[in-house]
N, C-alpha and C positions, 0 to 999 in steps of 0.2 A: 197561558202555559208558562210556568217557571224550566229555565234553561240554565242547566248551574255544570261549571269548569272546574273538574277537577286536575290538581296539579301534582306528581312528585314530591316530597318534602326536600328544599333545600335548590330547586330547581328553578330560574327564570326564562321566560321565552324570549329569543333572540330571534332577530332581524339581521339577517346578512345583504348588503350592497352587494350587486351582481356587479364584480370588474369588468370595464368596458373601455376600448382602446380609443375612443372617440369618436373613431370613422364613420361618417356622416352615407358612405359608401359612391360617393357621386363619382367616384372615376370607375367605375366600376369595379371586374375581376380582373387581377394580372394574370396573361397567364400566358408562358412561352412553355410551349410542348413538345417542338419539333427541335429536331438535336441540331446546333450550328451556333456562329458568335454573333452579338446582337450589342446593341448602343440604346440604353436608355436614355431617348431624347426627347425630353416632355414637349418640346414646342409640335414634332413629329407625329406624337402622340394624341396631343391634343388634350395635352394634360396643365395643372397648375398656371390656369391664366392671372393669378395673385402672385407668381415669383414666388414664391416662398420658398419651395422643395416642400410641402407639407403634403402628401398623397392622401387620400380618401379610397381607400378599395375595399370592396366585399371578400375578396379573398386571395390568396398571392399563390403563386404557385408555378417555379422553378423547376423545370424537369433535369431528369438527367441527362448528359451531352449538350446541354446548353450554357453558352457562357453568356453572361450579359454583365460587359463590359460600363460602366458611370464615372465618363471622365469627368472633370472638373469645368471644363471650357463649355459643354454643353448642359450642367448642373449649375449656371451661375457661380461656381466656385462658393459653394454651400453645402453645409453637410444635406443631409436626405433623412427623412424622416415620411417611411412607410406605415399608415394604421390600416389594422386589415380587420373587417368584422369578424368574420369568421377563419379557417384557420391555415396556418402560414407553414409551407412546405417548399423545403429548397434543397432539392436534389443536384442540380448543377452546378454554377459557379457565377458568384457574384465577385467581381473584381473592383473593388475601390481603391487599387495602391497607385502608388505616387511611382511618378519615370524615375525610370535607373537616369542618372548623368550626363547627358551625351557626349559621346565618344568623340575628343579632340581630333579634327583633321590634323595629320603631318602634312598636308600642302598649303592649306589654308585654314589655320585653325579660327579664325576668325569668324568664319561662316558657321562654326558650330559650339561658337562660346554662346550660349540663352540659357537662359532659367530652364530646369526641368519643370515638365506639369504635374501639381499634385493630385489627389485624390478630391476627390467633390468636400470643401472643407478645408481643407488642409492647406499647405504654405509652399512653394516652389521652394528649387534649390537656388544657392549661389552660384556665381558662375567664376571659371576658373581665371588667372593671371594671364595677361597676352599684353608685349611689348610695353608699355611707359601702362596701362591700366592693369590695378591691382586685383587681386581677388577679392570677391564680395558674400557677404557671410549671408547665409538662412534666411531664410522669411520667416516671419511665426511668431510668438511665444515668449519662445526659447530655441531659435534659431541656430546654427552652427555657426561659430566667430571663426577670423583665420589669425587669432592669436597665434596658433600654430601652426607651422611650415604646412602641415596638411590640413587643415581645419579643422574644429571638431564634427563632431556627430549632433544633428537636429535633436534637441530636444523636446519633451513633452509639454504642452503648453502651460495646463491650469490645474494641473497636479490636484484633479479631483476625481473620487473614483466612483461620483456621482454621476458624470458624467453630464454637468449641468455648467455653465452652458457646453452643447455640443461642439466641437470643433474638431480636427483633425491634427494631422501631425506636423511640425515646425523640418523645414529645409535644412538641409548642410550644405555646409558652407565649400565655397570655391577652391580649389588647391592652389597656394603661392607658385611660384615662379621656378625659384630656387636656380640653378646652374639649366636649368629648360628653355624648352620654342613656349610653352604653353600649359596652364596647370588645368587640372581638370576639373568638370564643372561637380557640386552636387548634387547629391541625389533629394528627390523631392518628397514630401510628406504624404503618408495615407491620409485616405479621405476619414471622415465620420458617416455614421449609418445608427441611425434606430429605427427598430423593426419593432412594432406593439399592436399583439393580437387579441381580440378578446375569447378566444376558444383556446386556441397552441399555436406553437411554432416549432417545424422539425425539421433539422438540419443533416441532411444525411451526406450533400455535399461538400461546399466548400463557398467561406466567407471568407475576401483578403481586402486587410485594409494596413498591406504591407509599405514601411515606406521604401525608397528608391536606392539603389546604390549608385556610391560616388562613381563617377566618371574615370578615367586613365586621362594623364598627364602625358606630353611628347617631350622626347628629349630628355630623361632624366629631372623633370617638373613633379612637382606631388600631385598625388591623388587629388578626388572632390571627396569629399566626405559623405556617409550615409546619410540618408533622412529618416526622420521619425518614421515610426509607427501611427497608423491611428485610432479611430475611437470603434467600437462594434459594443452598440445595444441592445439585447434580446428582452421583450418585454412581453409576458403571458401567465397564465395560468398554470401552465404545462408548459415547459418544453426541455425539449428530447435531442439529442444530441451524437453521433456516430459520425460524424465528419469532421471536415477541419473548420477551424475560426483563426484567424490568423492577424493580429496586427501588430507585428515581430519589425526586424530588418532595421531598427535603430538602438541607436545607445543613447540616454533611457529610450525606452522605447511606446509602446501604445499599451492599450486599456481595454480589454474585454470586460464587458459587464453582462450579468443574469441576473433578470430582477421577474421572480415566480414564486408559487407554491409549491409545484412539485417540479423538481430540476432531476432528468436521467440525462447526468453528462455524461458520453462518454467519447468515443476519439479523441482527437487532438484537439486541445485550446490552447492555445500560444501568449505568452506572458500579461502578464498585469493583471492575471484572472482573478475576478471577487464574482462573490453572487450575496443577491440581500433578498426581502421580502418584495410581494407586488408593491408595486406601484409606478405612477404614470406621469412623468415628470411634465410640467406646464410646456405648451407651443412656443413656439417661437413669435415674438412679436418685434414688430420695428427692427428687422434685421440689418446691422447696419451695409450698405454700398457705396464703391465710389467708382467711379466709372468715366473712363473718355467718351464724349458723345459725338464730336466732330477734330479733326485736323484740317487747318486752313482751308475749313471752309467747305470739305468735305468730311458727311456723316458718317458714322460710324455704320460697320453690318450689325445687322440686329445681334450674333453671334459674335464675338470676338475670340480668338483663338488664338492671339500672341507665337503663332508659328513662323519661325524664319524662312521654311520651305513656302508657303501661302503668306504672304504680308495682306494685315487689316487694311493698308493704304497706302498710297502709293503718292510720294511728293514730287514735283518736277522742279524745283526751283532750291536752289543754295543758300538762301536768304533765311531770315528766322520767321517760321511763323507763331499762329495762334492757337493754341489746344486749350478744348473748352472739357469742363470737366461739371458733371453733375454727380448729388450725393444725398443719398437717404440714411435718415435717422444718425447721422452723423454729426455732432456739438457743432449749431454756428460759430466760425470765427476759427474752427480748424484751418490749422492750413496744411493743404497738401504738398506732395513734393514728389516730382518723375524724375525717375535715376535710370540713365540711358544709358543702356549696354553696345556698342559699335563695332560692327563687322570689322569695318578700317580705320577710326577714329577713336580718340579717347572718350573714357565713360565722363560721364558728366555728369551733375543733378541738379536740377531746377527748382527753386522754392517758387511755389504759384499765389497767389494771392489769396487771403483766406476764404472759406467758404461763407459767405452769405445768400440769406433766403429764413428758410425756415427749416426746425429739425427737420419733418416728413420728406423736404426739397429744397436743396440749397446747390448751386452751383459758384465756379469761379472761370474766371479765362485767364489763361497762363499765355505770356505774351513773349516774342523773343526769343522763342527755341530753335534751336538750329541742328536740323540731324545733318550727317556727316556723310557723303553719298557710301549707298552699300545700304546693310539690311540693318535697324538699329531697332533693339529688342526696351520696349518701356515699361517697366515697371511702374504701379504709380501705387501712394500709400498716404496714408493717413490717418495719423497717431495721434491720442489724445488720452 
């Protein structure tokens, strides 16, 4: 039997790729239904045993009257990036902004000079001036300087509107001293978030990855300065829009992105808005970390929270000890450096010896530090 195809003149048959968000679906459906505030805590959850923030869901789904809060300290301080098979509905509230400043005590400002926490991703703030220790500028990017009496405002880090790689928003900077007890600390950076469905994604409530505002100064001291904005990525076929998105609250400020076919925006979208065609930007790999593992000799909590009300650890002796410091995917021969903010002492910063080991795992021990009795808030970084 002859089987003959006929065609249209001037017409070819086309093959479309069905877009697909990746999600392997192994964590399975998200799904908060009951109205009230909640913490996305993967270790709680029993989610992302790889660290990564990379989620795998069948389907996500945000009711309304639910807020579910993603700070940074329990996010490994990494953006989040949710793939949902099927399709993504967020009627409540997803919070990834960065702390307002904290508000300087007039009795003892010392107690409440710390970095604010940013959003999952994003960069703390500086903290304000107090007695012989200066103000100190932003984390980030493009961090807030205190060139000026008040500091500036956090800026945006990687000024792409690709939103490749993911990050969030850079800190402002500490407020100077000026004729003051104490300047105020700033405000810290929103988180990043990419959300990619392979059905939709419909926003009826509210997305903030607002950064923080500066802090109040005592005494006639200057302000802390705002923090960036950060990163919010909507990735689907569809999707649909009547709520807020929000990643405002800095100068520059953050980056909303819509990357679909058919886009019904409507509500409020809050600055840096672009939308492009689909598509699905590569995973994260070898994210880099660096991280304390021990102080003199005691380990770190699995959790670290850099909180002055709850301290990670607790030293008994005036002496200087040993902090040991481990780091992934980080250039061997980095050297890091903790810069130590003090309730009642001067800030300080220690250059640690370089990282060796291997890209995947390298560590260093930093030897001779000496915290200053009272609560002392440590930063630790590593640039390359």
């Amino acid at each position: 039997m002859l089987w003959a195809l006929a065609m249209a003149p001037g017409l070819a048959p086309a093959l479309h790729a069905q877009f697909t968000s990746g999600s392997t679906g192994s964590d399975g459906a998200l799904s908060y239904t009951t109205a009230g505030t909640y913490t996305f805590d993967p270790q709680l959850l029993g989610l992302d045993p790889a660290g990564d923030n990379v989620f795998n869901f069948t389907t996500i789904n945000i009711a309304a009257g639910v807020t579910l809060n993603m700070p940074a300290d329990v996010l490994r301080n990494r953006a989040v990036i949710w793939l949902a098979q099927g399709a993504v509905t967020i009627a409540g509230t997803l919070n990834l902004a960065g702390a307002n400043g904290a508000a300087m005590s007039s009795v003892n400002p010392g107690q409440t000079r710390y970095p604010a926490m940013p959003g999952p991703g994003g960069f703390p703030g500086g903290v304000g001036a107090y007695l012989t220790s200066p103000a100190t500028n932003g984390d980030g990017f493009s961090g807030g300087t205190t060139t000026t009496n008040n500091g500036n405002q956090g800026g945006y880090g990687y000024n792409s509107n690709q939103l490749v790689p993911l990050v969030g928003g850079s800190g402002g900077a500490g407020g100077q001293l000026g004729t003051g007890v104490a300047g105020g600390n700033g405000g810290a950076g929103g988180g990043a978030i990419r959300i990619v469905s392979t059905v939709s994604i419909t926003v009826s409530g509210i997305i903030y990855a607002q950064g923080g505002l500066g802090g109040f100064g005592v005494s006639n001291a200057y302000n802390g300065a705002n923090g960036s904005g950060g990163a919010i990525h909507l990735v689907a076929p569809t999707i649909t829009t009547n709520g807020l998105v929000d990643a405002n609250n800095g100068s520059p400020t953050g980056v909303v992105r819509f990357s679909g076919t058919t886009l019904n925006i409507a509500g409020q979208v809050t600055v840096g808005f672009v939308s492009g065609p689909l598509y699905n930007p590569p995973l994260p790999s070898g994210v880099p970390q660096v991280k304390v593992t021990s102080v003199n000799g005691t380990n770190a909590p699995s959790d670290i929270t850099g909180s002055a009300l709850a301290p990670d650890f607790t030293i008994s002796t005036p002496s200087a000890v040993t902090v040991a410091i481990a780091a992934q995917y980080v250039p061997v021969g980095t050297v890091v450096t903790l810069h130590l903010s003090s309730e009642q002492g001067n800030d300080a910063t220690v250059t640690c010896p370089a990282l060796a080991g291997t890209l995947a795992s390298s560590t260093a021990s930093c030897t001779g530090v000496t915290f200053p009795q009272g609560v002392t808030i440590t930063d630790i970084k590593a640039v390359w």
